[in-house]
C-alpha positions as CSV (number, residue, x, y, z in Angstrom):
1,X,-7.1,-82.0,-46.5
2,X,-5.6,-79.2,-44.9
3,X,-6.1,-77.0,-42.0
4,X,-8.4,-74.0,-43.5
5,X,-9.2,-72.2,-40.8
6,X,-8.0,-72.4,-37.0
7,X,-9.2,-71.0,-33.5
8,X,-5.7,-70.1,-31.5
9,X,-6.1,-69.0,-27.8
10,X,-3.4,-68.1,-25.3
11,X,-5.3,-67.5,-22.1
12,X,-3.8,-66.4,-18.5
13,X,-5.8,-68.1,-15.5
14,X,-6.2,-65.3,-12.9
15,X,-3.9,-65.8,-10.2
16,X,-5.3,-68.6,-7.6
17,X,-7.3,-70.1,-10.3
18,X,-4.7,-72.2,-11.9
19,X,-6.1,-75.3,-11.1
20,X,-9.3,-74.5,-11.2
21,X,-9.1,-73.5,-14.7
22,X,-6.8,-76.2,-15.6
23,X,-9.3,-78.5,-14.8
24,X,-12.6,-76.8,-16.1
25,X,-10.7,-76.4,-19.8
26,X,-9.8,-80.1,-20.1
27,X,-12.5,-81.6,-18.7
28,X,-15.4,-79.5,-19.9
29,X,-14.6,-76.8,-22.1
30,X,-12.2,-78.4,-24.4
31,X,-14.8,-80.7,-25.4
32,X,-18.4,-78.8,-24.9
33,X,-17.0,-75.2,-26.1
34,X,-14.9,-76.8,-28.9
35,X,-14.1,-80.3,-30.3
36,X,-17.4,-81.5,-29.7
37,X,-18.8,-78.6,-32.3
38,X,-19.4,-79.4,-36.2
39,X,-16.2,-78.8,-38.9
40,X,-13.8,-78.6,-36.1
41,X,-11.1,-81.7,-36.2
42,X,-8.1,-81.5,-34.3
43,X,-7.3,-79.9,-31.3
44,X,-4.1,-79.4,-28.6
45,X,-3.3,-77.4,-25.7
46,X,0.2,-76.2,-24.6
47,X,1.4,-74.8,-21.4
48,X,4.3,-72.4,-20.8
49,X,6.1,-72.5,-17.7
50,X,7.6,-70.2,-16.0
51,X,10.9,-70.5,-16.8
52,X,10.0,-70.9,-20.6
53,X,7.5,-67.8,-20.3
54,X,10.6,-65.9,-19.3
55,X,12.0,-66.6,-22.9
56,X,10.0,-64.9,-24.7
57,X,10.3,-61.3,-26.5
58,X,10.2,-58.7,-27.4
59,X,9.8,-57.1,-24.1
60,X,7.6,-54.5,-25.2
61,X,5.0,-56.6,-26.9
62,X,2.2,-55.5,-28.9
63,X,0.5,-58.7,-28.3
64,X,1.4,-59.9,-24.8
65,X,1.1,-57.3,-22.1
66,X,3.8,-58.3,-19.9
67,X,5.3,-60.1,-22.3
68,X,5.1,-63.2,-20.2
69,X,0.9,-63.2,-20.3
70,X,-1.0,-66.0,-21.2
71,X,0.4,-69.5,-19.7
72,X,-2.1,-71.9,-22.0
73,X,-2.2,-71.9,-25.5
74,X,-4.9,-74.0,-27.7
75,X,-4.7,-74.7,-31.0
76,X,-7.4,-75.7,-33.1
77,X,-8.0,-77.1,-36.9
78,X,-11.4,-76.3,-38.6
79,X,-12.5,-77.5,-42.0
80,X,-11.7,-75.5,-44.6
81,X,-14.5,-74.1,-46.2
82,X,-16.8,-74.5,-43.1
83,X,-15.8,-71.6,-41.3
84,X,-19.1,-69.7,-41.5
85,X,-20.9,-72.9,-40.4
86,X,-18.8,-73.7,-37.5
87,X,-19.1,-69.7,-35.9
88,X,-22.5,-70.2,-36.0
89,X,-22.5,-73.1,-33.7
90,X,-19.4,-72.0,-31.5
91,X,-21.3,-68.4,-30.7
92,X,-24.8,-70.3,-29.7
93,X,-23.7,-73.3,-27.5
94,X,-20.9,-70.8,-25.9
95,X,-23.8,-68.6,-25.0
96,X,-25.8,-71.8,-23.9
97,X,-22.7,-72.8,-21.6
98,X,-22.3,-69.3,-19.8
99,X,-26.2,-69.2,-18.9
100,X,-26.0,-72.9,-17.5
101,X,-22.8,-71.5,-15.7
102,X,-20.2,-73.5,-17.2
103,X,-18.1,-70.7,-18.0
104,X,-14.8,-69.9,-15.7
105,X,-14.6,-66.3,-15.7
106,X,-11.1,-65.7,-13.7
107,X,-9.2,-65.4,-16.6
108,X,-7.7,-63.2,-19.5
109,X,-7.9,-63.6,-23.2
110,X,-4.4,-62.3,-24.4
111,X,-4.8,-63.2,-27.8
112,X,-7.7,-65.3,-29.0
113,X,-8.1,-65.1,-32.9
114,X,-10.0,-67.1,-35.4
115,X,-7.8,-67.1,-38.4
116,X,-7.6,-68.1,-41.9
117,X,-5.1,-70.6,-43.2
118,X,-2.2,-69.0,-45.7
119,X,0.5,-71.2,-46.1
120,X,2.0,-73.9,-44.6
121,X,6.5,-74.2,-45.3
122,X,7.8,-77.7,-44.6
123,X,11.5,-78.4,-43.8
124,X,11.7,-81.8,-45.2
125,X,9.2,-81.1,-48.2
126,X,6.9,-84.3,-48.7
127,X,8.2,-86.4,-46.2
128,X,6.8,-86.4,-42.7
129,X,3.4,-85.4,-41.3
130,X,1.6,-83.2,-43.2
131,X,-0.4,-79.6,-41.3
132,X,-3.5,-81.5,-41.2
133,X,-1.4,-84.2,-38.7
134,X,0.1,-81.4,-36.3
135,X,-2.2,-81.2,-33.5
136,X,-2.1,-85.3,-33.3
137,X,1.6,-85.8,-34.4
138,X,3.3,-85.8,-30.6
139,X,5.2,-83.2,-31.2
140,X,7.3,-81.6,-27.9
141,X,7.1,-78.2,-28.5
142,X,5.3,-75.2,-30.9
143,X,7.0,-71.8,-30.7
144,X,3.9,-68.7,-31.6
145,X,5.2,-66.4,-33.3
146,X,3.1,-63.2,-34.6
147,X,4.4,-60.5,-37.0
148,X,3.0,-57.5,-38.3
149,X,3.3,-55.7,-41.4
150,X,4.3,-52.2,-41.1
151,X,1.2,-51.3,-43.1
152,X,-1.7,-53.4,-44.4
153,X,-0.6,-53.0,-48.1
154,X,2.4,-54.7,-47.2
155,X,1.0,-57.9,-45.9
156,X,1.0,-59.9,-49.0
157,X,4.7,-58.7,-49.2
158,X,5.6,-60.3,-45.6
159,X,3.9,-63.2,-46.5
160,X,5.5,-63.8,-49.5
161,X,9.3,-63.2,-47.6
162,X,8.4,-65.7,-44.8
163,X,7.6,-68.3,-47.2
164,X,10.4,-67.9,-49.8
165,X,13.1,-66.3,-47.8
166,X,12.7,-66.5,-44.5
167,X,11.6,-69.8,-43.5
168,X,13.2,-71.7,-45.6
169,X,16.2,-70.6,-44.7
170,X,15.8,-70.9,-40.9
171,X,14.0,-74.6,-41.3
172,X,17.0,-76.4,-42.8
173,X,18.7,-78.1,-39.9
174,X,16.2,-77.1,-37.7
175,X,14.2,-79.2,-34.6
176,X,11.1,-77.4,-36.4
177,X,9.2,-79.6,-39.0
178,X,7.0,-77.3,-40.1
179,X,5.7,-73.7,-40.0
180,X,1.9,-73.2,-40.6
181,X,0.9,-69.5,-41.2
182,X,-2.5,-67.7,-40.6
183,X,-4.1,-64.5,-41.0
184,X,-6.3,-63.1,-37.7
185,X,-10.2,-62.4,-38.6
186,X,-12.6,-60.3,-36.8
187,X,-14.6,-61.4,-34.2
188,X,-18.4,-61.8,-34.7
189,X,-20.4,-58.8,-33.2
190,X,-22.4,-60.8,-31.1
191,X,-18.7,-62.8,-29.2
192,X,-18.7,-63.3,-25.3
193,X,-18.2,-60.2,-24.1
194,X,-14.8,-61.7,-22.0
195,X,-13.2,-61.9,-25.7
196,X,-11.5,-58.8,-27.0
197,X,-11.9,-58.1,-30.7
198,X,-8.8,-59.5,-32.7
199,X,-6.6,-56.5,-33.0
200,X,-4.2,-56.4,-36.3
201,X,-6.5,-58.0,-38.7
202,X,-5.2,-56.1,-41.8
203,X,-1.9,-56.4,-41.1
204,X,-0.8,-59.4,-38.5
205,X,0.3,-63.1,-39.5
206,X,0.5,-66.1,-37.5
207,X,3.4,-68.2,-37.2
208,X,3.1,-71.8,-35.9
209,X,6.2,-73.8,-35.1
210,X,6.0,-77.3,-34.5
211,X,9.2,-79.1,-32.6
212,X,10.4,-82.0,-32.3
213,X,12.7,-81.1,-29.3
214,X,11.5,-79.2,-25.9
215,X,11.8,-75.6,-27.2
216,X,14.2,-75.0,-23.8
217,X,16.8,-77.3,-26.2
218,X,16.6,-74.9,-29.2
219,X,16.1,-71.6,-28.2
220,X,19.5,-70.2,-28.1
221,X,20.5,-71.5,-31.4
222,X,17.2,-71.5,-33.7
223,X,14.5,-69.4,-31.7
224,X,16.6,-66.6,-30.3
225,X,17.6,-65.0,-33.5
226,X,14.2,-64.9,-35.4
227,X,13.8,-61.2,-34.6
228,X,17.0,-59.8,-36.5
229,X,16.1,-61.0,-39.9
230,X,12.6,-59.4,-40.1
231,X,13.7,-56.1,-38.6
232,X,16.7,-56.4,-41.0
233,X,15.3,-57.2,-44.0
234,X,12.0,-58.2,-44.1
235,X,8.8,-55.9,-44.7
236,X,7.4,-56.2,-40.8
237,X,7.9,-56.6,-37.3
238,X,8.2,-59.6,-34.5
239,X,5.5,-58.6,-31.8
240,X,5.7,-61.8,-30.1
241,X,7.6,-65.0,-29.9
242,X,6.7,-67.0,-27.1
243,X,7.5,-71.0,-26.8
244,X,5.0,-74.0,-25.1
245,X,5.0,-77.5,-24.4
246,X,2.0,-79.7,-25.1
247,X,-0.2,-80.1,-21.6
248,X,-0.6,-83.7,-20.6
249,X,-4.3,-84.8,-20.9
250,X,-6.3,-85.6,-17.5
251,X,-3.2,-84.5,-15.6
252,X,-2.6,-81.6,-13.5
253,X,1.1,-81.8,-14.5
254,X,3.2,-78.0,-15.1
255,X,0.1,-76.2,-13.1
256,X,2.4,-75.6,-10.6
257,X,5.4,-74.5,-12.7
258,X,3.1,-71.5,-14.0
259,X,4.4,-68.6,-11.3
């Protein structure tokens, strides 16, 4: 078991429409447009608040425009293997829910991605939950993080210095169990229109903290830093490191932290 493939989507509700799409993702579209689909087997959603949007960098953000976009996150595992087989059933029943209107349109993809599963680092090697338990492990907070290799021949390269430099490094001692890394993939020509093709796919990884504290706790000491060592050293770029906290289920609760 491991998490092959995964849907990530940070979405920004359109201002007004906080509630309202609070509301229709939880109680309709996290189930209909996603876990209720074939191959897909864990899912979460996280929230950033305002005062934990406002950590976030860099400013100028090749991901995030403000910087402070996109207030819900959801995270989702798919079966490895199964990816082709599960597109086909997420692009037909999400064209099915928009003609029966059960689409909520006041809001902005910032940076919705299927993406391929590349490695996963651990900080306390075989002890703990493994990537296949993160999206059910209650975990208090995931930190995204997305870099970019300067040029698509260096990807391998930036992947290989995350996982035996970098993260290791920055894991021991850290409130972050695990890191789980992705690459982005294109789109499928026939998407919802509302979803922007993935931009970065030859040269972009994805970087998935998991904490074990509120991110607020850590940031100073563990989060803060993470942009000095790849600009120093490391073959890429930080174009986004943004923290969340995981949404409570059936609840309202943080909607009206979001401004």
């Amino acid at each position: 078991m491991r998490p092959g493939h995964a849907l990530i989507t940070m979405v920004e509700p359109h201002p007004g429409q906080e509630y309202a799409y609070n509301r229709w993702y939880e109680d309709d579209h996290y189930y209909a447009g996603a876990m209720a689909m074939p191959w897909m087997y864990a899912g979460r959603r996280w929230v950033a608040t305002r005062d934990l949007q406002l950590l976030r960098f860099p400013a100028e953000s090749a991901v995030a425009r403000p910087v402070t976009a996109g207030c819900y996150l959801s995270t989702y595992w798919i079966t490895e293997g199964r990816y082709a087989d599960h597109m086909k059933w997420t692009v037909g029943i999400n064209k099915r829910l928009n003609r029966d209107s059960r689409v909520h349109h006041a809001r902005t993809h910032v940076f919705t991605a299927f993406q391929d599963h590349e490695a996963t680092v651990y900080r306390d090697g075989a002890a703990g939950p493994r990537d296949f338990h993160a999206l059910d492990h209650p975990y208090r907070g995931l930190v995204l993080e997305v870099v970019d290799a300067a040029e698509p021949e260096r990807r391998a390269e930036l992947l290989e210095w995350l996982v035996a430099r970098r993260l290791p490094r920055a894991l021991e001692r850290s409130p972050a169990a695990m890191v789980v890394i992705f690459r982005p993939t294109p789109l499928p020509g026939d998407r919802m229109t509302y979803v922007k093709q993935v931009e970065g796919v030859d040269t972009r990884l994805t970087l998935l903290w998991f904490l074990e504290c509120d991110p607020r706790d850590c940031w100073a000491e563990h989060f803060a830093p993470l942009a000095d060592p790849v600009a120093a050293s490391g073959p890429g770029r930080v174009e986004l490191v943004a923290p969340f906290i995981p949404t409570v289920p059936g609840t309202d609760r943080y909607v009206d932290q979001l401004r």
